[in-house]
Structure formats: C-alpha cells, structure tokens
DRENMAR-308479 format. One record per residue (C-alpha): residue in three letters; x, y, z. Coordinates in pm, 1 decimal. Example, Ala and Ser with C-alpha at 12.3 -4.5 7.8 and 13.67 -1.06 7.14 Angstrom:
ALA;1230.0;-450.0;780.0
SER;1367.0;-106.0;714.0
***
This chain:
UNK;0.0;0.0;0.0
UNK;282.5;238.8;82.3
UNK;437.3;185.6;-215.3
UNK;121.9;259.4;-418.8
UNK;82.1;599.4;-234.0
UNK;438.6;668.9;-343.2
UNK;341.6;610.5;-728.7
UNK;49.0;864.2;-684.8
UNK;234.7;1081.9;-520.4
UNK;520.2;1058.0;-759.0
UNK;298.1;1097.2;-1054.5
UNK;88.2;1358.9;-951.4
UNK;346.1;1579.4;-817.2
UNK;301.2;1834.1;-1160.2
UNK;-15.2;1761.0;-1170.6
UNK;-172.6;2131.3;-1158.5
UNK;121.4;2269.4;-1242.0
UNK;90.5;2276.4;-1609.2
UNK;431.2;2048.7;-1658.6
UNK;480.9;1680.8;-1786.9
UNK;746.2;1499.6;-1897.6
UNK;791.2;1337.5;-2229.4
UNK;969.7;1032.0;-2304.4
UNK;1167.6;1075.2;-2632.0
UNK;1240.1;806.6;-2875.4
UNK;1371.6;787.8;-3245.6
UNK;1150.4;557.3;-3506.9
UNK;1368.0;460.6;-3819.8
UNK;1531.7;757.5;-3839.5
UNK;1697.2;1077.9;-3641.7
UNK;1371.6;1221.5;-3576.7
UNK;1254.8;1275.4;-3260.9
UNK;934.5;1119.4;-3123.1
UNK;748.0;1162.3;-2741.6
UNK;452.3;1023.1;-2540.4
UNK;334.7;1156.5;-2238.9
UNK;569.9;965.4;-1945.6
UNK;222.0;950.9;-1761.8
UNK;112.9;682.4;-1983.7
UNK;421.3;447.7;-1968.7
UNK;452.1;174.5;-1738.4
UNK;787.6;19.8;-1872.5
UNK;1057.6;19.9;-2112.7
UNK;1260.9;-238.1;-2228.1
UNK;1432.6;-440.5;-2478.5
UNK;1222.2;-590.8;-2747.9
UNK;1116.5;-947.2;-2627.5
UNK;1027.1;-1241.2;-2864.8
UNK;719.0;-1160.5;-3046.4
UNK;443.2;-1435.5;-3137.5
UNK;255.0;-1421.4;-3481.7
UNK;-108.1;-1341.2;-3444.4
UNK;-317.1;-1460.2;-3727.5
UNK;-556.5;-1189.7;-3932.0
UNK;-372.4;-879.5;-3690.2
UNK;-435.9;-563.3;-3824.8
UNK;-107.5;-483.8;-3996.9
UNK;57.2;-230.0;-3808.8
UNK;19.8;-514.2;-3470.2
UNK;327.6;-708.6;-3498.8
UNK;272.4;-955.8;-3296.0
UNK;216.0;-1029.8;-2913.7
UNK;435.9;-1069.7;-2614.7
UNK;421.4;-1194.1;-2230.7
UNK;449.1;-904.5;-2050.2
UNK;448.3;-947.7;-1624.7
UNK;192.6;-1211.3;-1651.7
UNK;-21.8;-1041.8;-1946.5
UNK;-20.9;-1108.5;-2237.5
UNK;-17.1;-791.1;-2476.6
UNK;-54.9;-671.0;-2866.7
UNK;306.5;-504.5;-2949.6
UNK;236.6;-237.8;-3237.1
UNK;509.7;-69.2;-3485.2
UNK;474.4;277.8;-3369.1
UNK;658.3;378.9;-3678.3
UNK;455.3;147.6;-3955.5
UNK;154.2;325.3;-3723.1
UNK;188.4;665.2;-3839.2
UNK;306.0;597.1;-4208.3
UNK;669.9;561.9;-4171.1
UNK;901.5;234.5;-4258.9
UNK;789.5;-48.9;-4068.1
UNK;1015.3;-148.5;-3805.2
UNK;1293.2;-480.7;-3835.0
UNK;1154.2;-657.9;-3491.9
UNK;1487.5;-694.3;-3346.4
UNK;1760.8;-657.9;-3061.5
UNK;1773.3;-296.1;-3178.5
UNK;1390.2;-220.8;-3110.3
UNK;1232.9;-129.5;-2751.9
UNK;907.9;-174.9;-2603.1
UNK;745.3;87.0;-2447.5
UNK;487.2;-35.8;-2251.0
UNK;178.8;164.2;-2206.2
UNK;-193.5;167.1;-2047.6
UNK;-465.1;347.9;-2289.0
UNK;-826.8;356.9;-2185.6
UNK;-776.0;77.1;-1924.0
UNK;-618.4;-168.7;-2185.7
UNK;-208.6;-216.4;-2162.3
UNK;-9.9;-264.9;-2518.3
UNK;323.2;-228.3;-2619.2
UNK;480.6;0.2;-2846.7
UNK;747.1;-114.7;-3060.8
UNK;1014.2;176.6;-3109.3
UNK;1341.8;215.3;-3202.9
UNK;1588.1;428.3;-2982.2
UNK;1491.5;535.3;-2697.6
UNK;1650.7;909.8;-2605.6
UNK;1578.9;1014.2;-2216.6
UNK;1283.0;1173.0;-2022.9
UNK;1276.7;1516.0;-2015.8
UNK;1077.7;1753.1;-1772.5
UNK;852.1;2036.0;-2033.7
UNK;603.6;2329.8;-1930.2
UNK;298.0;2278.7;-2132.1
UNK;321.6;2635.1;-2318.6
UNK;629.3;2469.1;-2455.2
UNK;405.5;2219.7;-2616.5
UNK;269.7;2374.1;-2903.5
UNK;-31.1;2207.5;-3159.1
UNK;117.0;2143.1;-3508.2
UNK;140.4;2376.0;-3733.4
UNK;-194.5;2427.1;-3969.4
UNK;-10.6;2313.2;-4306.6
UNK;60.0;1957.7;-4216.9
UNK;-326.0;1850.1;-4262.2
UNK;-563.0;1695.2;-4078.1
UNK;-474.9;1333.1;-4142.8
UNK;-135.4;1392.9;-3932.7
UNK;-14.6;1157.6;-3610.8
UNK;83.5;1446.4;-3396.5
UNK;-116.1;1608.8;-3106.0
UNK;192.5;1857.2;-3070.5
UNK;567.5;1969.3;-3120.8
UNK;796.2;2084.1;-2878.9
UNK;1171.1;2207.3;-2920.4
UNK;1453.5;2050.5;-2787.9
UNK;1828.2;2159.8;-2824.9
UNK;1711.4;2328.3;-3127.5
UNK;1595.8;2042.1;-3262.1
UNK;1195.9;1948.3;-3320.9
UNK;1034.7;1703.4;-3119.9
UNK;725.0;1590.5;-3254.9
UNK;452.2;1427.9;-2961.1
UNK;257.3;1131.1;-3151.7
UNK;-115.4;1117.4;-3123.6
UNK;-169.3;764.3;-2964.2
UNK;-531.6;723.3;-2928.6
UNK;-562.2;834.1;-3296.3
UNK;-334.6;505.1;-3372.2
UNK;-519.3;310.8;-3157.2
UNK;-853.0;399.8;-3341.4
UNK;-701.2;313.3;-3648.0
UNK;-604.5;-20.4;-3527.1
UNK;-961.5;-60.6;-3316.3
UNK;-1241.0;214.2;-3417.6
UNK;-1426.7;352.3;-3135.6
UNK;-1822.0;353.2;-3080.4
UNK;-1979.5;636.6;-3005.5
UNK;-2285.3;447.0;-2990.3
UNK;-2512.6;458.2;-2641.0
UNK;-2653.3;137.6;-2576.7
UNK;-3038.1;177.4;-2529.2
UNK;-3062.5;37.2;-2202.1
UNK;-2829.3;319.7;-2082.6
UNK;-3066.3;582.2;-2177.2
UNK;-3311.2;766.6;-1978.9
UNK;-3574.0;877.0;-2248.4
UNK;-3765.5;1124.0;-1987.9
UNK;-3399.0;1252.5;-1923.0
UNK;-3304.7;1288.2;-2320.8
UNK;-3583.5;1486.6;-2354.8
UNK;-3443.0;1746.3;-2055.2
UNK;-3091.5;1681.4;-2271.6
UNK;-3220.8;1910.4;-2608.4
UNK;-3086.3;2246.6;-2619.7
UNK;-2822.6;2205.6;-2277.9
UNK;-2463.2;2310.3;-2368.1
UNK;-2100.5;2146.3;-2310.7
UNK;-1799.1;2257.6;-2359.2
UNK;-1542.6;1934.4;-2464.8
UNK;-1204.1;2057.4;-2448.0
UNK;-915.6;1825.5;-2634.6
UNK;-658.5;1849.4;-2857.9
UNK;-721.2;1499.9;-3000.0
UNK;-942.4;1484.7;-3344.2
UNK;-1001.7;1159.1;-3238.0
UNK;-1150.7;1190.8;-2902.3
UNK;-1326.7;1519.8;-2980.0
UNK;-1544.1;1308.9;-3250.8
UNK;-1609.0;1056.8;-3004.0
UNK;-1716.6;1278.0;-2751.1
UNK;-1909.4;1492.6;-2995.7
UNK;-2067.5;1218.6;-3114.5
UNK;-2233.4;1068.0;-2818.5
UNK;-2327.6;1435.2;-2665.3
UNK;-2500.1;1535.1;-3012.2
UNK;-2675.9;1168.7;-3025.1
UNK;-2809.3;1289.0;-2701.8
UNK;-2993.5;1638.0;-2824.1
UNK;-2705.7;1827.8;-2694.9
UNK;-2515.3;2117.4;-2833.1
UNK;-2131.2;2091.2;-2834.6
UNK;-1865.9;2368.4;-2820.2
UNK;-1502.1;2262.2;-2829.6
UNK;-1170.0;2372.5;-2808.0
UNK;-841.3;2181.7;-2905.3
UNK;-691.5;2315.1;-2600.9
UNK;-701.5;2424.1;-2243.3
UNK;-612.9;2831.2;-2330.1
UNK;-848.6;2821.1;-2609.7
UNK;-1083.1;2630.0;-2369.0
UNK;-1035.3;2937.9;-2115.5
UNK;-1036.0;3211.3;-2341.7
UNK;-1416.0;3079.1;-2494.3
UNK;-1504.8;3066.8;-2095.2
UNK;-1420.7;3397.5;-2060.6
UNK;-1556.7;3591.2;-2328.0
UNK;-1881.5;3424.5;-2197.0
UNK;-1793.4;3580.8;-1887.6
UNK;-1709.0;3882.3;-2059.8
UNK;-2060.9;3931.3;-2241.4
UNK;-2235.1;3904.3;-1895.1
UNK;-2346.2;3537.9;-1947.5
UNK;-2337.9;3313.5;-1631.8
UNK;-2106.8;3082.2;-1766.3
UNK;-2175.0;2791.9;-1486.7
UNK;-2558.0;2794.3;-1598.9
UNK;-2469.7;2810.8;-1939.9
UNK;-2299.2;2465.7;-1975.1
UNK;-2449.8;2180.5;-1826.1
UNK;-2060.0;2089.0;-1785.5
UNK;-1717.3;2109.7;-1954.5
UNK;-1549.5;1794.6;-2027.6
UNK;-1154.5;1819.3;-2044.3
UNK;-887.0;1630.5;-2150.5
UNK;-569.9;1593.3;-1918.0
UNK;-291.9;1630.2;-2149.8
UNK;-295.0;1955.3;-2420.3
UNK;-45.8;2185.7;-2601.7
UNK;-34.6;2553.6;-2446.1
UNK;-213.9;2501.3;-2100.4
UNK;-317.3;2095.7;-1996.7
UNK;-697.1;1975.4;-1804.1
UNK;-557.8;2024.3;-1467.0
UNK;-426.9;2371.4;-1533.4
UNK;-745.9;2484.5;-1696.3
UNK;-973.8;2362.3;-1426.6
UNK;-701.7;2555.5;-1175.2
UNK;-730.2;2870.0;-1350.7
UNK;-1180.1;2787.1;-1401.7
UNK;-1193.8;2780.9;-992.9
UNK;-988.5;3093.8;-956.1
UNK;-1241.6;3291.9;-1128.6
UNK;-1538.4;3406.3;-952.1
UNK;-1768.0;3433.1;-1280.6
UNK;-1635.1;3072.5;-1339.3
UNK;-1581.5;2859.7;-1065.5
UNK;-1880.3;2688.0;-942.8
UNK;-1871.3;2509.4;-1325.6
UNK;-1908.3;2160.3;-1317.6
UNK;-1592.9;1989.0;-1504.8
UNK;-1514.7;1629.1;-1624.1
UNK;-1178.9;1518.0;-1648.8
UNK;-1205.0;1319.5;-1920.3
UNK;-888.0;1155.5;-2027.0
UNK;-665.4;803.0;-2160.0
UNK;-490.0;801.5;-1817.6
UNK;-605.1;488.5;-1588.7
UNK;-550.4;327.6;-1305.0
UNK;-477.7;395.2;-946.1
UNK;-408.0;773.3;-1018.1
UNK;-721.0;924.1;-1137.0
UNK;-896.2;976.9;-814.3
UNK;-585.9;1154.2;-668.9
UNK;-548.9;1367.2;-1005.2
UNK;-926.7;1476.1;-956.2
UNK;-883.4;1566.2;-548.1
UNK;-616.1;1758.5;-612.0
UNK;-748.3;2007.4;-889.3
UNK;-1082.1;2013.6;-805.5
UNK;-1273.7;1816.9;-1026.3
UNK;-1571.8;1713.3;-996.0
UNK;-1590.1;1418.3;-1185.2
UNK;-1376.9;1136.3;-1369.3
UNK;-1424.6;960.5;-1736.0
UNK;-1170.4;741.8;-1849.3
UNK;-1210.4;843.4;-2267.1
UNK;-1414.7;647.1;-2519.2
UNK;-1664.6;459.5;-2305.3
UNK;-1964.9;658.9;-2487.4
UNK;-2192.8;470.1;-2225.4
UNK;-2037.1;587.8;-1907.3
UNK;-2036.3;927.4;-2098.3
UNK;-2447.1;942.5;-2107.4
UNK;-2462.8;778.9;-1785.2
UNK;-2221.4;1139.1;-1625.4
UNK;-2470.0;1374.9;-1837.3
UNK;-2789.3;1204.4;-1694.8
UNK;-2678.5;1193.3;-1373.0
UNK;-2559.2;1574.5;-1412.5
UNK;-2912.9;1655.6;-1556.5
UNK;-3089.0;1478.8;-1282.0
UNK;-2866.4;1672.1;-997.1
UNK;-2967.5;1987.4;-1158.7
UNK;-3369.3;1911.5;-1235.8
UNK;-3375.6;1853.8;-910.4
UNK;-3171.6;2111.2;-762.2
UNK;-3427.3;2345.1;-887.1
***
C-alpha cells in the first residue's frame, strides 16, 4: 500500500502545475518522437514476439508481458513511416490506454525530459488533418514531434460512439435538447467521439483543441455578462494539451469568480490507481476514463438529474 501511495504521489506531483514529462524516442530515423511519461509503465528491450493470425497490420505480434499477455504495435509502420525490423535494436514501451495495456514497438529510446505545457505547441496548420501528432515541442534546437496515440489506436480498433439503449433515460433525453457542453481536447479523435455521443443525445457541443483556447471561450462568456456555470451543463476536459493541460485549466476555471462553481469532467486516456488523486487535487468534480460513450451518457444524466432537481 505504501508503495502505491508513493506512485500517486510521484505521478501527480506536476499535476496542476501545467508540466509533464515526455519520453523521447527515435523511429527509423533521427527524428525525434514523445509520449506523455504519464502513460508508460515500462521500457525495455524488445522481447520475442508471437505471430497473431488476421492482426491488423501495423500489430506485430504479441508478447508476455508481467503475466499479461499484450498486442506489441510498430509505432513507426503506425503513423506511415518504414515499418520497423523486430529486433535486438527495437524497444518496447509499454503503455496503459483507456484501461487496456499494449506495447509500443520503437526504435531508440533518447531520455525523459521535464517540459512546461506552453512549450508544447499544436502542429502547425499546413501539415493537414490526417497527421499523427497532437503537438511539437523544441529541444536543443531540434523538433520534437509528440505522436497522437489514441488516434493510432482507433485506427487499429475504431471507437463507438454508440449509447446502448438500455443506458438511456428517455424522460432525461428529452431534458438533454438544447443544454450546452464545452469538450475541451486536442485529439481529433476523441473530440469526434465525444461529440458524437453528446449530439446523439440532443445536446449542443462547443469545443476547443486546447485548455487556453478552452479558457479564453469561458471567458468571453464571462465577458458578455453570461453566467457561464448555468450556461454549460458541464465542460469535459482532456488531461494532457499543447499551451495550457486539463488540470491547469480547471485551476485557472476555480480561480475565477464568474467561473468557478462550473461543473468539469476530467475526461482523459490516463487509468488506473491515479485518477482519483489527479481529480482531489485540482478540483474536479468528476472522472471519465475516454471512449466509453456509455459511461459518458450515464455522467450527463446523472448531471441533468442533480440539476432538475436542484431546482
């Protein structure tokens, strides 16, 4: 137990402070890669890999991982670069995503570096939307370009935004029609999902790719005399964005008077034993681990119920 404390503790230390720390890598070539160090439970030396038949093709196989066994995928092949030779030169990054642990098979890996999150920038607007990245950073002088994960991961397993019927409340989807939420991440991915779901639900959906755009749309609300906290129904973050992250925007949200009494979601990839101390200790009021569109309706009921019958 101790020890487990220590891990939260550990990794929730810049939590709130707009800071992370990237894990850098190399693919096939000199370029730089990162990941979010909050997402990676190991690294080591590639292990034997096992064939699985009809794998999508950018899955090269499956390992034993610490009693698990675990699909290994070719970061590089992943994001339309050269696949990867699966050999003593590779690395495994192993990594938890929306409560499910896989391995990604890299090439070098560089060192862990310690960032402010207005280093972390989103890509620039001429590389398209089809892109892998989430951000760039500069290190050295030299680009560093942070790989969109949960896009790769969609590509390998799509996502449902579907709510299952028996999860909806049809008295309570009729209260949905006309409320407002604000979804705040800088994943295309994850924004769709969430979109999705919400607008399958009569809602209307504002979003923001990031947390300063996120706080600069609360506050011209503000601005224009609008109570901002009866406005949205909610505002449903992501943890990790370019410019200013989920736990620094909901910081900044309950340091503002006009704001602060806003319900927020932290709504994020990150799993495990962390996310109730992540929540305490910025103030959130909820948690949503990302792409579960079921426990997403079953949050905005029970948000509409608390506030049908608050009044």
């Amino acid at each position: 137990m101790a020890g487990m404390l220590d891990a939260v503790d550990q990794r929730t230390k810049l939590v709130g402070e707009n800071r992370l720390e990237l894990l850098m890598f190399r693919l096939t070539g000199m370029q730089l890669f990162a990941i979010n160090v909050f997402k990676v439970q190991e690294v080591v030396q590639l292990p034997k890999l096992n064939e699985m038949p009809h794998r999508h093709p950018s899955v090269s196989g499956v390992t034993h991982f610490r009693g698990k066994t675990i699909p290994v995928i070719d970061l590089s092949l992943s994001i339309g670069l050269k696949a990867l030779p699966a050999d003593q030169n590779c690395n495994l990054i192993v990594a938890e995503y929306n409560n499910t642990i896989q391995g990604f098979m890299v090439g070098e890996v560089d060192r862990i570096i310690n960032m402010n999150w207005n280093e972390i920038l989103p890509p620039p607007d001429g590389v398209g939307k089809q892109n892998y990245l989430t951000a760039i950073t500069k290190v050295n002088d030299r680009i560093v370009e942070i790989i969109d994960v949960e896009k790769v991961l969609a590509e390998i397993s799509p996502y449902n935004t579907k709510v299952s019927e028996d999860v909806i409340d049809e008295d309570l989807l009729s209260l949905a029609k006309g409320l407002e939420v604000l979804v705040v991440d800088d994943s295309s991915v994850a924004l769709a999902q969430c979109t999705g779901t919400l607008e399958y639900m009569g809602i209307t959906v504002h979003t923001a790719s990031n947390g300063k755009m996120g706080l600069e749309m609360l506050k011209n609300w503000a601005t224009l005399d609008e109570d901002v906290p009866s406005k949205l129904l909610m505002m449903i973050t992501d943890a990790e964005m370019p410019e200013m992250d989920g736990y620094r925007l909901t910081r900044e949200i309950r340091e503002d008077p006009r704001l602060k009494e806003l319900y927020i979601v932290l709504h994020t990839s990150l799993s495990g034993s962390f996310n109730k101390a992540m929540v305490q200790k910025v103030g959130c009021d909820d948690f949503l681990s990302k792409f579960q569109p079921d426990k997403l309706a079953t949050v905005i009921q029970g948000r509409i119920r608390d506030v049908v019958y608050r009044e």
